[in-house]
C-alpha positions as CSV (number, residue, x, y, z in Angstrom):
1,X,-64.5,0.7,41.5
2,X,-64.0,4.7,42.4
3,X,-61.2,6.3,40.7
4,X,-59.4,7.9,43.0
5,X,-56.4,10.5,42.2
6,X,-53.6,10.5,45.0
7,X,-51.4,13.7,43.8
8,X,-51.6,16.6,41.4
9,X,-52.0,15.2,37.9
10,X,-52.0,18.3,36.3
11,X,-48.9,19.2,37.6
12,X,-47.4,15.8,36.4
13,X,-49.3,15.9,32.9
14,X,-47.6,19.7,32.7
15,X,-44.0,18.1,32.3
16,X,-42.9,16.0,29.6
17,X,-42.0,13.2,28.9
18,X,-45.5,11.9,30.6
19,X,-44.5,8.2,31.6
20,X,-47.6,6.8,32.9
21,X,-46.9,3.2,34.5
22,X,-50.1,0.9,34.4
23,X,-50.0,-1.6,37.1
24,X,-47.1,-0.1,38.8
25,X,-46.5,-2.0,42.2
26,X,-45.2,-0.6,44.9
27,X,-41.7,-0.2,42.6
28,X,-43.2,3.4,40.1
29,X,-40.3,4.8,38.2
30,X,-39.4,8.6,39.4
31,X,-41.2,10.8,37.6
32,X,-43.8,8.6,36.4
33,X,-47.3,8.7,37.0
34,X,-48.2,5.1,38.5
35,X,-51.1,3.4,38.2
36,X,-52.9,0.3,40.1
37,X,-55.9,-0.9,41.2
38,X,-54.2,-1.0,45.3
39,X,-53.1,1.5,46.9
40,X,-49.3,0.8,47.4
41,X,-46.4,3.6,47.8
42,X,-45.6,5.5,44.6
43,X,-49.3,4.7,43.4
44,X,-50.3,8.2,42.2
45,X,-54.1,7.2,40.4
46,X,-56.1,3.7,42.2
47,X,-58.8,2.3,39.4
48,X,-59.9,-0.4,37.6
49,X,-58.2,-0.6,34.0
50,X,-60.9,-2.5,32.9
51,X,-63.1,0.6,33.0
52,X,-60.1,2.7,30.8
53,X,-58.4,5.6,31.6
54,X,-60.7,8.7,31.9
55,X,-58.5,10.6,34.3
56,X,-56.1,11.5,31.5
57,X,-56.4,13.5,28.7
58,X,-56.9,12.4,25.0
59,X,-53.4,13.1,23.5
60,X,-51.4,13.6,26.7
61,X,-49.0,11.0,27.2
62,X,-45.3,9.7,25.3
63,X,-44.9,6.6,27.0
64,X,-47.0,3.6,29.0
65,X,-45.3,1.2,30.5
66,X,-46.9,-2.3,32.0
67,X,-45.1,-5.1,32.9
68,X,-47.0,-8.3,33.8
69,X,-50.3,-6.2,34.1
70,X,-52.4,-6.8,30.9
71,X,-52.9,-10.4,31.6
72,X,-54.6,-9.6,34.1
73,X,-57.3,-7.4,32.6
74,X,-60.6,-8.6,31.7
75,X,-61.4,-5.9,29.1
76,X,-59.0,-6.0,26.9
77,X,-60.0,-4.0,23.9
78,X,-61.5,-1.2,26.3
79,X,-57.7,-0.9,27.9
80,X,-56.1,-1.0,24.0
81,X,-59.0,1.5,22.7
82,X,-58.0,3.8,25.9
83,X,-54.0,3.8,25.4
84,X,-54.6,4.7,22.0
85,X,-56.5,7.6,22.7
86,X,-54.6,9.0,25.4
87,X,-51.4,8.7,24.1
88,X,-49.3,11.4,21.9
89,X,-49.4,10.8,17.9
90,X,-46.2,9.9,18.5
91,X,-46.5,8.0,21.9
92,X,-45.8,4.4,22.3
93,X,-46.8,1.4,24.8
94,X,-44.4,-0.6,26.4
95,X,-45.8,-3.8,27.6
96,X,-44.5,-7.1,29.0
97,X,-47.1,-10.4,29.4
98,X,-46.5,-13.9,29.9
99,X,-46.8,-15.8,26.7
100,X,-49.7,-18.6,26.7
101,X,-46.7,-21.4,26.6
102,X,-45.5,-20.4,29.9
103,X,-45.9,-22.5,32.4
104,X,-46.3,-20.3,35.4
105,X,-49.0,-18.4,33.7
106,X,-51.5,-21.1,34.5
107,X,-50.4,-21.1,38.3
108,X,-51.7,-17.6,38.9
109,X,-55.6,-18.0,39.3
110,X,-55.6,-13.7,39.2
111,X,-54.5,-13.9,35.0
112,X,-57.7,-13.7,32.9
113,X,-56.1,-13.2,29.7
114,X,-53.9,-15.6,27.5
115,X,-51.2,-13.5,25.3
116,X,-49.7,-14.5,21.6
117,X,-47.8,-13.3,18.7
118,X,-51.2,-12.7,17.3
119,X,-53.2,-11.1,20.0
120,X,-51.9,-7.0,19.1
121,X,-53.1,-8.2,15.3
122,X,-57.1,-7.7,16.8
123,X,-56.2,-4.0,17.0
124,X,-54.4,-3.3,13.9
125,X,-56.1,-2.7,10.7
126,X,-53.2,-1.9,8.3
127,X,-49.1,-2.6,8.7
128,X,-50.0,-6.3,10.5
129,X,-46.3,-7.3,9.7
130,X,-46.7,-11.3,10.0
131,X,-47.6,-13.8,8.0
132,X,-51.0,-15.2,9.8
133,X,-53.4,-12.9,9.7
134,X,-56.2,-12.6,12.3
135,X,-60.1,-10.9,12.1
136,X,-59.6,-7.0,12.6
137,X,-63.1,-5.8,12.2
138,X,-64.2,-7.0,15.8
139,X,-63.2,-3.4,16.9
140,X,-62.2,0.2,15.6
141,X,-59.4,0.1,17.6
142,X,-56.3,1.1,15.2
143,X,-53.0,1.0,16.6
144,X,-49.0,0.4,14.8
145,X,-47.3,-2.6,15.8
146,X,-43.3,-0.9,16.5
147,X,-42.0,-4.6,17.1
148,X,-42.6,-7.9,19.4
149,X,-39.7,-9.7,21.4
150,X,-40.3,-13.2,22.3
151,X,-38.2,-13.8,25.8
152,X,-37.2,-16.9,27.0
153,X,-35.6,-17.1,30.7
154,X,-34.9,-19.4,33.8
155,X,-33.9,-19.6,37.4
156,X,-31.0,-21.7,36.6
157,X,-28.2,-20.4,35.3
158,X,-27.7,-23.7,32.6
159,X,-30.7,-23.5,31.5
160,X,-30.6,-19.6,30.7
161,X,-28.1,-19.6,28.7
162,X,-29.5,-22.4,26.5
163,X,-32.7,-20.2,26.3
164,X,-31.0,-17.2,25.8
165,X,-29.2,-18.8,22.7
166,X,-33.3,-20.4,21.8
167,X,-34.7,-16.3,22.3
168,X,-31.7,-15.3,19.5
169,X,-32.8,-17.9,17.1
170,X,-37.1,-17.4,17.7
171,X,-36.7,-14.0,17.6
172,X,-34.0,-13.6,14.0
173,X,-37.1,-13.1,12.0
174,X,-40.8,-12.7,12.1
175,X,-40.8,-15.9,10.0
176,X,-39.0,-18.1,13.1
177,X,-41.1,-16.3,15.6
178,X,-44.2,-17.4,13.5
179,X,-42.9,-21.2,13.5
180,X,-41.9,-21.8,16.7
181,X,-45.2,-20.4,18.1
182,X,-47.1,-23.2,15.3
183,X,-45.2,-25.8,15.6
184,X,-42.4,-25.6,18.7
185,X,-44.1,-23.4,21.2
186,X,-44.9,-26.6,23.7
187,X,-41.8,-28.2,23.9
188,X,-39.7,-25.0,24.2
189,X,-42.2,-22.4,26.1
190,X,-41.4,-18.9,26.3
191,X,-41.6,-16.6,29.3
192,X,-42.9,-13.6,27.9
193,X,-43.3,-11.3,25.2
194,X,-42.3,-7.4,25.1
195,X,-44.4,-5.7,22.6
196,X,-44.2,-1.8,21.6
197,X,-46.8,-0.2,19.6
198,X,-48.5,3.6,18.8
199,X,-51.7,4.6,17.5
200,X,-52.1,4.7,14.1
201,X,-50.5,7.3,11.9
């Protein structure tokens, strides 16, 4: 696919914060840079994540966002390697996925990629702060988890607040959040999970 630039990045890269929103929508913040693979209203840059981010500059952004985009990337460790590099040393990524209990993920033929507590451990090499511990020499991505929310919601009102009371209790230490995804994940599935990190320092 043919990157193609809709506005003046420059001008946007030129004032800061830079807020660049991957898989924006047709909803982009004001003031951020959107980014999507269809052109919609508010989309500033149309391209394929999977095939990174070379229209920005190593080092120029403070903040990516991306709700309910990564899951649907192919190329996972080419998207990770390219936030990294284009962000600020002391940038950070904002992102929001389904979590592999949820139901609904399944129903969405478009999601190619299953997320888990442990799935951000595959990029970090030092500071992994649970328990489990997964193979980090696949890639020489590095990057700092900042912290991990599992979030647990529902349609009916009920239900929510039960699963609101659930997301306090999963998410009260690293320790719960590592035993309910062992042992309790299944019989009380989560929606998503919000995860913020940085390159390395």
């Amino acid at each position: 696919m043919t990157t193609r630039v809709l506005t003046n990045l420059d001008a946007m890269l030129a004032k800061r914060p830079v807020v660049v929103e991957l898989g924006c929508g047709p909803k982009k913040k004001a003031g951020s840079i959107g980014v999507d693979a269809i052109e919609l209203p508010g989309v500033d840059v149309v391209t394929n994540l999977n095939e990174g981010l070379a229209f920005l500059p190593d080092a120029s952004v403070d903040r990516i966002e991306s709700v309910h985009t990564f899951e649907h990337l192919s190329d996972i460790e080419t998207v990770i390697r390219e936030v990294v590099r284009v962000l600020r040393p002391d940038g950070e990524c904002h992102i929001t996925v389904p979590h592999f209990s949820n139901p609904y993920y399944y129903s969405d033929y478009t999601h190619t990629t299953p997320w888990g507590l442990y799935s951000m451990g595959y990029f970090c090499k030092e500071g992994w702060p649970y328990r489990r511990k997964v193979p980090s020499f696949y890639n020489d991505v590095q990057v700092r988890m900042i912290s991990q929310k599992v979030r647990f919601t529902s349609d009916f009102v009920v239900i929510k607040q039960i699963r609101k009371l659930i997301e306090v209790i999963v998410n009260s230490s690293r320790l719960m959040q590592e035993l309910w995804e062992g042992g309790w994940c299944w019989q009380l599935p989560a929606s998503e999970l919000r995860i913020v990190f940085g390159k390395r320092k």
